[in-house]
PyMOL Python script that loads the backbone (N, CA, C, O; Angstrom):
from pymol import cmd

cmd.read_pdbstr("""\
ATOM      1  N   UNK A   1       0.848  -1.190   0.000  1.00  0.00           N
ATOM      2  CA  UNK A   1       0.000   0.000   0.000  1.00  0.00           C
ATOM      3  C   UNK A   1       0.888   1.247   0.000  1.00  0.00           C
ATOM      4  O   UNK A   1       1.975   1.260   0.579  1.00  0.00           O
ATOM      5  N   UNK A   2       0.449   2.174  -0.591  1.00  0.00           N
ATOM      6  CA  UNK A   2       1.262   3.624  -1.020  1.00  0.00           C
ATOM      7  C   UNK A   2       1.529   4.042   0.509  1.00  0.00           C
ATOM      8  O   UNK A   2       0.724   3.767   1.399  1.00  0.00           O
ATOM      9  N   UNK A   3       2.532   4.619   0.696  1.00  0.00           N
ATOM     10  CA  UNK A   3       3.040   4.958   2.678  1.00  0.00           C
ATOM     11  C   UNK A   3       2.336   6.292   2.618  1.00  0.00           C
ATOM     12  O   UNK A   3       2.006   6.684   3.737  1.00  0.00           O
ATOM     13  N   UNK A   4       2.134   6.798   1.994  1.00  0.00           N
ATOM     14  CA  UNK A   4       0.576   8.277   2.013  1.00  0.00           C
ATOM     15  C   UNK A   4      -0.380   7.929   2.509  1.00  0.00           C
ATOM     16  O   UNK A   4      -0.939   8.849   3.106  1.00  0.00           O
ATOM     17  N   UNK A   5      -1.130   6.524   2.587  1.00  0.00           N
ATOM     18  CA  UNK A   5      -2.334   5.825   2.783  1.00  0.00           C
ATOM     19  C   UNK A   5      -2.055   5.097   4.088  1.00  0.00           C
ATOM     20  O   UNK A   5      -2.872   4.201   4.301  1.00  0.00           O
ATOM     21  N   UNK A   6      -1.009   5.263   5.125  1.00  0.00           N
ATOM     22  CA  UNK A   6      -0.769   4.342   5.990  1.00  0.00           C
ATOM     23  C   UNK A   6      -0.496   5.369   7.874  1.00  0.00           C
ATOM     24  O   UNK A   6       0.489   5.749   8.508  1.00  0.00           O
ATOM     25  N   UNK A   7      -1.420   5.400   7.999  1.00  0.00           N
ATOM     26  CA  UNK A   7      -1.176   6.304   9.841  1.00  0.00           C
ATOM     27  C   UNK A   7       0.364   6.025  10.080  1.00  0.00           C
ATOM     28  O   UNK A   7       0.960   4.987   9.793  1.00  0.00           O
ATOM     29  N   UNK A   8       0.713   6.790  10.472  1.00  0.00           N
ATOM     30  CA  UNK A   8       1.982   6.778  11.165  1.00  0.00           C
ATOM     31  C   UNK A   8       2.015   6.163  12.723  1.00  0.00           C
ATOM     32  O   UNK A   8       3.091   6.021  13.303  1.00  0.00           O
ATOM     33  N   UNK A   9       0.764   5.818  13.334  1.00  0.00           N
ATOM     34  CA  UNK A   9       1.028   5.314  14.301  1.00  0.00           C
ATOM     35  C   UNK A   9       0.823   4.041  14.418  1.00  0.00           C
ATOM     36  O   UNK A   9       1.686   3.419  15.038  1.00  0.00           O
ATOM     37  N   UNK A  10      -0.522   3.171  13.795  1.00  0.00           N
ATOM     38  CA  UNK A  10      -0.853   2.308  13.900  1.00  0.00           C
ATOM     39  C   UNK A  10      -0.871   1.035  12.286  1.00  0.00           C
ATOM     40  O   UNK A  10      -1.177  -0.124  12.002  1.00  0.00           O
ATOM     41  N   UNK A  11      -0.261   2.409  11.604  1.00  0.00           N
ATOM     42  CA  UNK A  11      -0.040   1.419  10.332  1.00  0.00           C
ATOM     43  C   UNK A  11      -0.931   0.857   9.519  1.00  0.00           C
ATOM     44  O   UNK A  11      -0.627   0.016   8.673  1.00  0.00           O
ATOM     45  N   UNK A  12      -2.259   1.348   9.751  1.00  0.00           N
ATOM     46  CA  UNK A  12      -3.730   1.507   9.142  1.00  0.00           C
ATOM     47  C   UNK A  12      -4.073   2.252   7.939  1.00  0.00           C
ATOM     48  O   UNK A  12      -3.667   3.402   7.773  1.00  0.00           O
ATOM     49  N   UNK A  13      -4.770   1.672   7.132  1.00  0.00           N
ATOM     50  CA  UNK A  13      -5.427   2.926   6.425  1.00  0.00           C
ATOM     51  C   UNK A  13      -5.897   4.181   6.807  1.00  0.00           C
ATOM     52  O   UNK A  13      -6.839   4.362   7.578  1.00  0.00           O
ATOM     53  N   UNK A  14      -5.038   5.305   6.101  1.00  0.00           N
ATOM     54  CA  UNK A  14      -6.050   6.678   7.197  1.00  0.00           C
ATOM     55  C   UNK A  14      -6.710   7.400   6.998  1.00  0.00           C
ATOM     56  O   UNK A  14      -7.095   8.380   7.635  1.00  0.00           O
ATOM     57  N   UNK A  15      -7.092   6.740   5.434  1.00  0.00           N
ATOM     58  CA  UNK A  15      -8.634   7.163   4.734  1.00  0.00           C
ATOM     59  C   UNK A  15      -8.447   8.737   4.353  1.00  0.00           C
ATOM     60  O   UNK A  15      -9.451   9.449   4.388  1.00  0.00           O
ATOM     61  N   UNK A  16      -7.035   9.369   3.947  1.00  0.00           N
ATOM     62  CA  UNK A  16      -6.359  10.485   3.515  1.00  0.00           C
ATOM     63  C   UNK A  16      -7.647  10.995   2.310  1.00  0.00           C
ATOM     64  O   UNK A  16      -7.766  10.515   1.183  1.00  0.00           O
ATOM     65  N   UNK A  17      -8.176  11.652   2.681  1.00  0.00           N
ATOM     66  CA  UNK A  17      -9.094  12.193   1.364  1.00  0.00           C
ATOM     67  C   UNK A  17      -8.637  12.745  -0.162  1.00  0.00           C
ATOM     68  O   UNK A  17      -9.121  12.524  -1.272  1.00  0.00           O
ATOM     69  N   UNK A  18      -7.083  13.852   0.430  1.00  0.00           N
ATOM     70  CA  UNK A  18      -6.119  14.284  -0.337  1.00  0.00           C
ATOM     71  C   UNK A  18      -5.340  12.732  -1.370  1.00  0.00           C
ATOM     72  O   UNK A  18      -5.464  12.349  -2.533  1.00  0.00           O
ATOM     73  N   UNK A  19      -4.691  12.324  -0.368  1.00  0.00           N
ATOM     74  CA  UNK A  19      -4.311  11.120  -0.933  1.00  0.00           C
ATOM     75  C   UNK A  19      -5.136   9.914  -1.929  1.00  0.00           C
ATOM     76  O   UNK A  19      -4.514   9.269  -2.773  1.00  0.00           O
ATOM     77  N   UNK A  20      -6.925   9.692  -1.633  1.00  0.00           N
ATOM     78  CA  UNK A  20      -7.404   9.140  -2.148  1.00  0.00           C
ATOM     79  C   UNK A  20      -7.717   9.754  -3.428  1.00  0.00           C
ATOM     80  O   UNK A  20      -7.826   9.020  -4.410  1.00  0.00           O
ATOM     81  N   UNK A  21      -7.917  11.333  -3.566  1.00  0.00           N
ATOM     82  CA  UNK A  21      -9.153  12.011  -4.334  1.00  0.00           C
ATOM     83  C   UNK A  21      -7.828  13.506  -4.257  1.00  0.00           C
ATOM     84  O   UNK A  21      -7.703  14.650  -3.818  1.00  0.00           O
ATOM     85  N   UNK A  22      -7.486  13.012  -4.616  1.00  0.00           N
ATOM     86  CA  UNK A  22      -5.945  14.684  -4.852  1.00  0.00           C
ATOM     87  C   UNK A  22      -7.132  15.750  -5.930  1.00  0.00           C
ATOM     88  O   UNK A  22      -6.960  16.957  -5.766  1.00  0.00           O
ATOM     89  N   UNK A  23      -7.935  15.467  -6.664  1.00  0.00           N
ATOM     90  CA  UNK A  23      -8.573  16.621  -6.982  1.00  0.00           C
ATOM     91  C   UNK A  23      -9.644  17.243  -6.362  1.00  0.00           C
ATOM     92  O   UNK A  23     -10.036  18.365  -6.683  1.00  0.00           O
ATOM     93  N   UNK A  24     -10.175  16.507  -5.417  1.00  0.00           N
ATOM     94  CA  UNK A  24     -11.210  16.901  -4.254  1.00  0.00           C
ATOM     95  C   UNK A  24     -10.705  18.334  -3.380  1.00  0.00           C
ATOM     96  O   UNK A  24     -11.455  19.249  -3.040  1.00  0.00           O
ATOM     97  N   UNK A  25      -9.362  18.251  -3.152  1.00  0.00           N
ATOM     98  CA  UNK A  25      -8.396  18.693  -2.137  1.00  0.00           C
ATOM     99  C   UNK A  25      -8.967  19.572  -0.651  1.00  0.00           C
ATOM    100  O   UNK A  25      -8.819  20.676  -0.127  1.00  0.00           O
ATOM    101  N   UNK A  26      -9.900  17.922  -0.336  1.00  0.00           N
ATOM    102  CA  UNK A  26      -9.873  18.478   1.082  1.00  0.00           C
ATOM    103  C   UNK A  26     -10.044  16.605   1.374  1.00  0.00           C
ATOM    104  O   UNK A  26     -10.099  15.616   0.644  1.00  0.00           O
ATOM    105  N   UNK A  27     -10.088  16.888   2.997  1.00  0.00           N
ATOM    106  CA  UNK A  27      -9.729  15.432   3.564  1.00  0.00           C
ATOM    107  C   UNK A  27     -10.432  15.525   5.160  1.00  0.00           C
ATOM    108  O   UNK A  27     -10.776  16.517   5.803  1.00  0.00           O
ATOM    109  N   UNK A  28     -10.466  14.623   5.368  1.00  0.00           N
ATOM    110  CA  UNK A  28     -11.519  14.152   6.770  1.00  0.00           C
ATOM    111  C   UNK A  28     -10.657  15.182   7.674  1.00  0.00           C
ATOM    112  O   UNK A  28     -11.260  16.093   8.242  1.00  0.00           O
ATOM    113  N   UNK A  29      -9.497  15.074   7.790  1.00  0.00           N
ATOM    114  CA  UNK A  29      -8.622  15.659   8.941  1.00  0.00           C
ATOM    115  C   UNK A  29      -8.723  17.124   9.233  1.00  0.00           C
ATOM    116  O   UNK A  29      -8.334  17.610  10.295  1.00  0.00           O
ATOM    117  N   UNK A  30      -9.332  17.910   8.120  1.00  0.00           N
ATOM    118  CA  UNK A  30      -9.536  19.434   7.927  1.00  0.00           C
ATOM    119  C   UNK A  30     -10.238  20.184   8.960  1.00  0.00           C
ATOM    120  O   UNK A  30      -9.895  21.261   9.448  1.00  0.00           O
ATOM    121  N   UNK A  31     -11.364  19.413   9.259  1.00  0.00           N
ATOM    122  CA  UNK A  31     -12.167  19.753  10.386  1.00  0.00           C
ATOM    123  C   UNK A  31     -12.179  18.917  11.793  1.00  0.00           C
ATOM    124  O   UNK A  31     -13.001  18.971  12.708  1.00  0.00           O
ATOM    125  N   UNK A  32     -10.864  18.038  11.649  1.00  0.00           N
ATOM    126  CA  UNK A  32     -10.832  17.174  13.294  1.00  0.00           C
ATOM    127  C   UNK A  32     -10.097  18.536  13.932  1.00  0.00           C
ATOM    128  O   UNK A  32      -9.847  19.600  13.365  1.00  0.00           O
ATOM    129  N   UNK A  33      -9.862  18.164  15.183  1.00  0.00           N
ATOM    130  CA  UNK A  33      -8.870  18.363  15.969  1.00  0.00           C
ATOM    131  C   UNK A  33      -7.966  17.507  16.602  1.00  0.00           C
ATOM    132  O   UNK A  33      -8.209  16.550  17.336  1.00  0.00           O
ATOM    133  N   UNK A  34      -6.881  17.969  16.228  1.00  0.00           N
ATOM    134  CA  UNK A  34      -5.851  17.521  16.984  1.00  0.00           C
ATOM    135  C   UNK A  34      -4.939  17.958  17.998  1.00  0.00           C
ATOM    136  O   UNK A  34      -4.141  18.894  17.945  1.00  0.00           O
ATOM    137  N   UNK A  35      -5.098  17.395  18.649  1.00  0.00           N
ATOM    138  CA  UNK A  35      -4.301  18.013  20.178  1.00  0.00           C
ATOM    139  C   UNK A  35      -2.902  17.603  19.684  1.00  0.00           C
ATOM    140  O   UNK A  35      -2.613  16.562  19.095  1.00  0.00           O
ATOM    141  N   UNK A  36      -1.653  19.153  20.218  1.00  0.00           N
ATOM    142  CA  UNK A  36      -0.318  18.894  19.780  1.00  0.00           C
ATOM    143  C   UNK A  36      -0.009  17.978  20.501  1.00  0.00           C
ATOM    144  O   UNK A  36       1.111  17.824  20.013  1.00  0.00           O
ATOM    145  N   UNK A  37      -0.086  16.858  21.642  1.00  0.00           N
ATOM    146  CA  UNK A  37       0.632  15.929  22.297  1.00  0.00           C
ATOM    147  C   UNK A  37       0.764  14.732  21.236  1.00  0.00           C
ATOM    148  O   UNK A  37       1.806  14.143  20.947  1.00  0.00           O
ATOM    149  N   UNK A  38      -0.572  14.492  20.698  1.00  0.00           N
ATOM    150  CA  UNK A  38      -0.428  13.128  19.168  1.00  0.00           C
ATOM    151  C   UNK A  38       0.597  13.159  18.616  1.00  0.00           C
ATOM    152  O   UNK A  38       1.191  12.091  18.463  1.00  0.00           O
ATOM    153  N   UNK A  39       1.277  14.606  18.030  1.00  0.00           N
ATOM    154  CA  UNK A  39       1.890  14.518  17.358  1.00  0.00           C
ATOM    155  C   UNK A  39       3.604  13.940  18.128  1.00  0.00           C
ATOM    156  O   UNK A  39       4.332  13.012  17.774  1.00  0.00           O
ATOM    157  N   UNK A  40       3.732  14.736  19.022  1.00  0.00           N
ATOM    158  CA  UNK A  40       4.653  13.986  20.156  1.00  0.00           C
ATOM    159  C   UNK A  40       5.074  12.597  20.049  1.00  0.00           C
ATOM    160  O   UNK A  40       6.207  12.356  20.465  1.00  0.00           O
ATOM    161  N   UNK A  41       4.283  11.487  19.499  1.00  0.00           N
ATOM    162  CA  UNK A  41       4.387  10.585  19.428  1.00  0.00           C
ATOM    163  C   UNK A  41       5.136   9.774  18.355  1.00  0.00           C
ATOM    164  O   UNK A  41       5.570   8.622  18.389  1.00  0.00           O
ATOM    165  N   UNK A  42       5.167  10.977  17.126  1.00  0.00           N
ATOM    166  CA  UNK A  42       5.525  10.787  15.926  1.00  0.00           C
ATOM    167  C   UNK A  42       7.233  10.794  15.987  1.00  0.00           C
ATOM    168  O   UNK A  42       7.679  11.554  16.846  1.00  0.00           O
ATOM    169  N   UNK A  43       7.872  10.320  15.480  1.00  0.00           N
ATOM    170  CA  UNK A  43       9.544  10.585  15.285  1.00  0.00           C
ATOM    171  C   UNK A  43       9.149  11.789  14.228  1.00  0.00           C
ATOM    172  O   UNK A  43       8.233  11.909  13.414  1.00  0.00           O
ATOM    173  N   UNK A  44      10.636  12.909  14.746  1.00  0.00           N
ATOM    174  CA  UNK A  44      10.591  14.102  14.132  1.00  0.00           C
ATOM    175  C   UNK A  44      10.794  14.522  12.798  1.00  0.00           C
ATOM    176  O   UNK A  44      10.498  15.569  12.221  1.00  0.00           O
ATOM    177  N   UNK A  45      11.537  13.166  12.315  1.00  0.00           N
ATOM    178  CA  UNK A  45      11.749  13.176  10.619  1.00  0.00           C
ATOM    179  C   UNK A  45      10.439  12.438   9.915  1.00  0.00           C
ATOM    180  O   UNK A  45      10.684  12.326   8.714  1.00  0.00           O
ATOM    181  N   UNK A  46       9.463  12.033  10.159  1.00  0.00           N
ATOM    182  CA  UNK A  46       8.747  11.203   9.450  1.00  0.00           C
ATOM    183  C   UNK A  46       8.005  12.295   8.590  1.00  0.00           C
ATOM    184  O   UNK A  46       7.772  13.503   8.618  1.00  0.00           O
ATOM    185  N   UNK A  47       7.728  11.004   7.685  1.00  0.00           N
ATOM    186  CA  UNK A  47       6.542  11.931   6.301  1.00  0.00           C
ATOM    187  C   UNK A  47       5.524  12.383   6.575  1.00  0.00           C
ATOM    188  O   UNK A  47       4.795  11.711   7.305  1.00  0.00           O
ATOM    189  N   UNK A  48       5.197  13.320   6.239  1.00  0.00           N
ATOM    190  CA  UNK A  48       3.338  14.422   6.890  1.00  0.00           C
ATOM    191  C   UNK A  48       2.675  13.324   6.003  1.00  0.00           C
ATOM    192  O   UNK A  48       3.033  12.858   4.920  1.00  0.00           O
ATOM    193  N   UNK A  49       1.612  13.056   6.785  1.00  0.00           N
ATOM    194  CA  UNK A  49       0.415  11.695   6.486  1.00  0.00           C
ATOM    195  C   UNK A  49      -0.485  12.163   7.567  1.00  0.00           C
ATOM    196  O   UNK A  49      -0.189  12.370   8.743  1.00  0.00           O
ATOM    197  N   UNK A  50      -1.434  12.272   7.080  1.00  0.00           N
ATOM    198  CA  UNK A  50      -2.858  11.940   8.190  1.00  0.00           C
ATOM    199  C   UNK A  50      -2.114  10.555   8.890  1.00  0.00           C
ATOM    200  O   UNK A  50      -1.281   9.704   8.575  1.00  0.00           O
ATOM    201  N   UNK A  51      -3.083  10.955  10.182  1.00  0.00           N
ATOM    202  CA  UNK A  51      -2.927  10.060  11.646  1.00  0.00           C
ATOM    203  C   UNK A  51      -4.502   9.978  11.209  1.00  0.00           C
ATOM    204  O   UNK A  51      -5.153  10.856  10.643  1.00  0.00           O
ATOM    205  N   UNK A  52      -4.914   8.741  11.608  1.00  0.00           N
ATOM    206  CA  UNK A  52      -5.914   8.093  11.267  1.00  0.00           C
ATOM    207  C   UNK A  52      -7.116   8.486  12.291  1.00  0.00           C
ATOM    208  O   UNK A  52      -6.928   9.107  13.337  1.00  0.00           O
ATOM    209  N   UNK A  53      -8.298   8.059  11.858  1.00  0.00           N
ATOM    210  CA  UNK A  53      -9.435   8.480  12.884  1.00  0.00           C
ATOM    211  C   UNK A  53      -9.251   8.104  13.959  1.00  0.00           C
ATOM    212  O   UNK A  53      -8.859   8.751  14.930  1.00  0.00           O
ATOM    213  N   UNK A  54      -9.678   6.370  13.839  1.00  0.00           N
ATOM    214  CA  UNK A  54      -9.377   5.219  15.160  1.00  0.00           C
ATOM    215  C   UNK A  54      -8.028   5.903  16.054  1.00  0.00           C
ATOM    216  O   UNK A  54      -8.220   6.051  17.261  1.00  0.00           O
ATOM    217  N   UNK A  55      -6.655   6.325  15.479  1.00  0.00           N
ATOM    218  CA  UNK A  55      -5.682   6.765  16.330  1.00  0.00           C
ATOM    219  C   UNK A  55      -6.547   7.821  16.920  1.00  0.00           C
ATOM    220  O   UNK A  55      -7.104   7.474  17.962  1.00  0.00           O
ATOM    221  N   UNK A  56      -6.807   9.111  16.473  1.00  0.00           N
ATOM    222  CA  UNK A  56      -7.023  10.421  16.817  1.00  0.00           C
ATOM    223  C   UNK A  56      -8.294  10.402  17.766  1.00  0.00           C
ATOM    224  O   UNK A  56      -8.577  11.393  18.439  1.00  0.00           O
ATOM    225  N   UNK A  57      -9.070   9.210  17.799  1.00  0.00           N
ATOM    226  CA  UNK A  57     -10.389   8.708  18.697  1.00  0.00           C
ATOM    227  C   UNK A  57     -10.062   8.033  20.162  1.00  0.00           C
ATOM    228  O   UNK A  57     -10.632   8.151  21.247  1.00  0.00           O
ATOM    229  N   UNK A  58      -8.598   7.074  19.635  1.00  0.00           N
ATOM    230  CA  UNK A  58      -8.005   6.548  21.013  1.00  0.00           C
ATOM    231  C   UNK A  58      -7.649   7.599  21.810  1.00  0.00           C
ATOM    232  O   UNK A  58      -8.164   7.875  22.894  1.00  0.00           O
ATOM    233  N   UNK A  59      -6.243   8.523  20.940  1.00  0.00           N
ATOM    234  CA  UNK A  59      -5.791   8.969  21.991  1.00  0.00           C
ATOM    235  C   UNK A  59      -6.663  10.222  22.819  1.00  0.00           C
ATOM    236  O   UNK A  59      -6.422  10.674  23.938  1.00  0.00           O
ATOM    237  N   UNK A  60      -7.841  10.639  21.788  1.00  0.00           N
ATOM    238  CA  UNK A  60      -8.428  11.920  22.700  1.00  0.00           C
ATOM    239  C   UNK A  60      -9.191  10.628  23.957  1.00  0.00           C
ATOM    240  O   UNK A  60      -8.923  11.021  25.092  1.00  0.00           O
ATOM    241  N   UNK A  61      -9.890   9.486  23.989  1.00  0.00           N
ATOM    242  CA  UNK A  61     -10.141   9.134  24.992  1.00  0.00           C
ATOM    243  C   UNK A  61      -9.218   8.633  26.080  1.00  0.00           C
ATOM    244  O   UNK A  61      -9.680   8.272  27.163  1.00  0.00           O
TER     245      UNK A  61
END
""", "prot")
cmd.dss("prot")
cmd.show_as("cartoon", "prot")
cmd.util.cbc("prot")
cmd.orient("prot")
């Protein structure tokens, strides 16, 4: 699977709207929120990819 299409945390599909539909150019993530600690989790060199729902659902609970 293309590593654009893959969460950086859990290695899931992350249902990238951009990535699926690049002429749409908007994506589920536009209107989430994300709290800066998620990203914390990420190593500092990795590729910008949507973090997936299921991740962004765990960690706010």
């Amino acid at each position: 699977m293309n590593q654009a299409k893959l969460c950086p945390l859990c290695q899931e599909d992350n249902k990238c709207g951009l990535t699926n539909n690049p002429s749409a150019g908007v994506c589920w993530c536009f209107e989430a929120g994300f709290p800066k600690e998620i990203f914390d989790q990420l190593a500092p060199d990795r590729e910008k990819v949507c973090i997936c729902e299921n991740c962004l659902v765990e960690f706010k609970s």
